[in-house]
N, C-alpha and C positions, 0 to 999 in steps of 0.2 A: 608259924605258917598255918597251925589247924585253924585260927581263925580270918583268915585270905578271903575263903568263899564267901564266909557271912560279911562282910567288909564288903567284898565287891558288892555281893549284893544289894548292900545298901545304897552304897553307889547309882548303881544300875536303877535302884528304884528313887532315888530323888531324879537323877537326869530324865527318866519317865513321866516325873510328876511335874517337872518344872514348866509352869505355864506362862511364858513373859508376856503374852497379851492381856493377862489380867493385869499385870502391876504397870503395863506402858499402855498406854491411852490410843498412843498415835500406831503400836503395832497392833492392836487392839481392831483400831478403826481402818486399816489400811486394805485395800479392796483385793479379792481374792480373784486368781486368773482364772478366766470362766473358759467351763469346755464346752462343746457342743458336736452334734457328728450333722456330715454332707451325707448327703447320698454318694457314691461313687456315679451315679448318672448325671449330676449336676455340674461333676468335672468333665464330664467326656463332652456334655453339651454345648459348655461355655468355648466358646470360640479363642479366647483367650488361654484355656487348659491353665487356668491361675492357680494354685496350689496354695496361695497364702490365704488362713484363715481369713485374715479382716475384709478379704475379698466376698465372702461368705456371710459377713458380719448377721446374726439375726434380726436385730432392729430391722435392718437393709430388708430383709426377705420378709418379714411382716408387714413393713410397708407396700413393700410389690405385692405381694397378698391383698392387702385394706385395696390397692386399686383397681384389683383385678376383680373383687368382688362388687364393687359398686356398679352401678347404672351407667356409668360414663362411657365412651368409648375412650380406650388408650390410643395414643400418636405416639410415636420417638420424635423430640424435639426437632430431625432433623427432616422431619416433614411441614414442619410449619414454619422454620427458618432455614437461611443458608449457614453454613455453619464452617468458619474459615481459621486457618491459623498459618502466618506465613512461615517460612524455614529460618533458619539462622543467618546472622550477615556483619560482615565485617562493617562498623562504623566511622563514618568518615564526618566530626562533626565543622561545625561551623559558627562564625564568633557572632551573628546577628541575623534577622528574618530576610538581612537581604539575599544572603548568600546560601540561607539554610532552611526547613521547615519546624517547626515547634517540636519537640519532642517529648513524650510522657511516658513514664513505664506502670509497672503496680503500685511501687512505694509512693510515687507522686499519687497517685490516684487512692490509696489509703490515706497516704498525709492529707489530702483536699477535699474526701467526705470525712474526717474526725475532725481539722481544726481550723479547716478552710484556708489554707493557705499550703501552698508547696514545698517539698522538703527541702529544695536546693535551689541552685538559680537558674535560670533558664538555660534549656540547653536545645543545640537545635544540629535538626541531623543536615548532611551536606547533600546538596544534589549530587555532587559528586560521587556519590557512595553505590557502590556496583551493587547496586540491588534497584528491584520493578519495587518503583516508591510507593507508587501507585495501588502497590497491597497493601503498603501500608498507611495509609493515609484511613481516616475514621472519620465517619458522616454520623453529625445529630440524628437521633430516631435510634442506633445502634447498641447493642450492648455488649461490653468485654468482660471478660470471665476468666480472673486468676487459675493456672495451666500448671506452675512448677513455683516449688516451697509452699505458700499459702495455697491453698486448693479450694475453687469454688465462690470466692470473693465477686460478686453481680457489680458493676458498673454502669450506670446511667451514662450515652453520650451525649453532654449538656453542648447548646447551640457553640457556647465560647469553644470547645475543644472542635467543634466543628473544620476539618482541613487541618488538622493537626497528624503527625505521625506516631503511630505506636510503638511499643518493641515487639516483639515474633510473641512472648510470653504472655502474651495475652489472646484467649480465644476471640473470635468475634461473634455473636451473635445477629443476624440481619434476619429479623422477624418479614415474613410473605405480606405481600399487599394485605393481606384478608386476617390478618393476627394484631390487636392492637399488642402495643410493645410493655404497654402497663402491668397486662395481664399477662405477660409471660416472665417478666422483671419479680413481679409480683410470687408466680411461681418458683422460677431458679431462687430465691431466695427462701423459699420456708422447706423446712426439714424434711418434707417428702420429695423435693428434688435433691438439696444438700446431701441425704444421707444414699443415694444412687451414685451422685456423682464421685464422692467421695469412695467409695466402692473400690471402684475401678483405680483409687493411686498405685504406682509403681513407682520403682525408683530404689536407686543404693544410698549416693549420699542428700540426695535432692528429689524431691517427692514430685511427680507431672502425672497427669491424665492429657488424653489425646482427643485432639478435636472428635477425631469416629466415636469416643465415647460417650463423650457428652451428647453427641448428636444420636444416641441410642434412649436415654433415658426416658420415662414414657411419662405422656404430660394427659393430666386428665381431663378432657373436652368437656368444659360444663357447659350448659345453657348459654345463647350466646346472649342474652340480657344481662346473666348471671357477667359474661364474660367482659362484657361494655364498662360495667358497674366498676370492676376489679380493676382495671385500666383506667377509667377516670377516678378511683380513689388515690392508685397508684401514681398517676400524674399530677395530680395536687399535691401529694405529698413529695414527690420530686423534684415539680417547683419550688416551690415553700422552700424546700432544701436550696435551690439555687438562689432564690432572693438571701437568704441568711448568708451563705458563702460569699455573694456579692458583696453583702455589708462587711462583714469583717474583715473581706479584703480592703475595703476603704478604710477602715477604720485602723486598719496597719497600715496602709499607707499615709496616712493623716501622721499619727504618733512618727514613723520612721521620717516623715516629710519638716516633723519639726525638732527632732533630736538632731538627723543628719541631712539639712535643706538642701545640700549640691549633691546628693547622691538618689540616684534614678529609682523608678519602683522595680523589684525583685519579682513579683506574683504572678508575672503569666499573662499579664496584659496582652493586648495581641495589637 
């Protein structure tokens, strides 16, 4: 037993020295949880009283910095568009456009800007369905904005989805006569809007921001040459995107038209 102590200790001092990120690469390399302190005035400010860090995120708060210091004057997006999201509602669908409206959710709408075609077959909601349709219905010139699970996903609404109805999970964006919609598309998509909006998720098992949020985040008023510019680059490039998704919906319909000739097209045709 008199040699116990010297034993442990040796113990004691290999478990001390054992460093398993040298000999493992991937523990090695694996990213360390970052801290950081709020003010306690930052929570009392916030309307929301949010307590969870990634609400706080720093990136987020250096970016709102970078805008506040520039020349520009800031807006909340919800002054230069309307900014709508309808409530939830039971669906009553319908087997054809006679009896029903076109129906699109997010996933259709990711599935139709990645590979130009939609994820399932058509579905269409029923007039019958105890809901004001009429919010949901979405007009070309518009933009929808992923709301719950994926958060912040921009949507162009191309003339074809024109009179088409949405699901509630999708924000709407309706840019003011006086705002081209390029230059706000354009915006909501790069990482000084992305990392605002994103801010604000909540959520236990299902991640949502709330139309008032989105309609808070502050968009920076450039020159409005600057801003013309932004909007017709962004509109060319939106196009171009719909000519492409045209073609490859033909181009699936051709193949599908001559493997299976008595079976109708699938893609949304209207």
């Amino acid at each position: 037993m008199k040699h116990a102590p010297k034993a442990l200790d040796e113990i004691v001092d290999k478990v001390l020295a054992y460093r398993p990120a040298a000999k493992n690469p991937i523990i090695k390399n694996k990213a360390l949880v970052e801290t950081w302190s709020v003010p306690l005035a930052d929570i009392y400010k916030n309307e929301n009283m949010r307590l969870d860090a990634s609400h706080y995120d720093r990136q987020t708060e250096a970016i709102l910095k970078e805008l506040r210091n520039t020349a520009f004057p800031l807006k909340p997006l919800s002054d230069l568009a309307s900014i709508n999201l309808p409530g939830q509602f039971s669906r009553i669908w319908a087997q054809d456009e006679n009896h029903g409206i076109r129906y699109i959710n997010a996933t259709d709408l990711m599935s139709l800007t990645g590979i130009g075609l939609f994820s399932a077959d058509a579905r269409f909601l029923s007039r019958e369905s105890e809901v004001d349709i009429e919010e949901l219905i979405i007009h070309t010139g518009w933009m929808l904005l992923t709301c719950s699970g994926t958060i912040g996903r921009v949507f162009y609404v191309a003339e074809r989805l024109d009179g088409w109805v949405a699901t509630h999970d999708l924000i709407r964006v309706i840019p003011h006569d006086d705002i081209p919609v390029g230059f706000l598309h354009a915006y909501l998509s790069s990482q000084l809007a992305q990392k605002q909006i994103i801010a604000h998720t909540h959520g236990g098992q299902i991640d949502h921001v709330t139309h008032h949020q989105v309609g808070g985040i502050m968009v920076p008023m450039l020159a409005r040459e600057k801003i013309l510019e932004i909007h017709r680059r962004t509109m060319r490039a939106l196009n171009q995107r719909e000519e492409a998704i045209a073609s490859l919906t033909r181009i699936s319909d051709d193949i599908e038209g001559i493997v299976t000739p008595n079976r109708g097209s699938k893609h949304g045709k209207r």
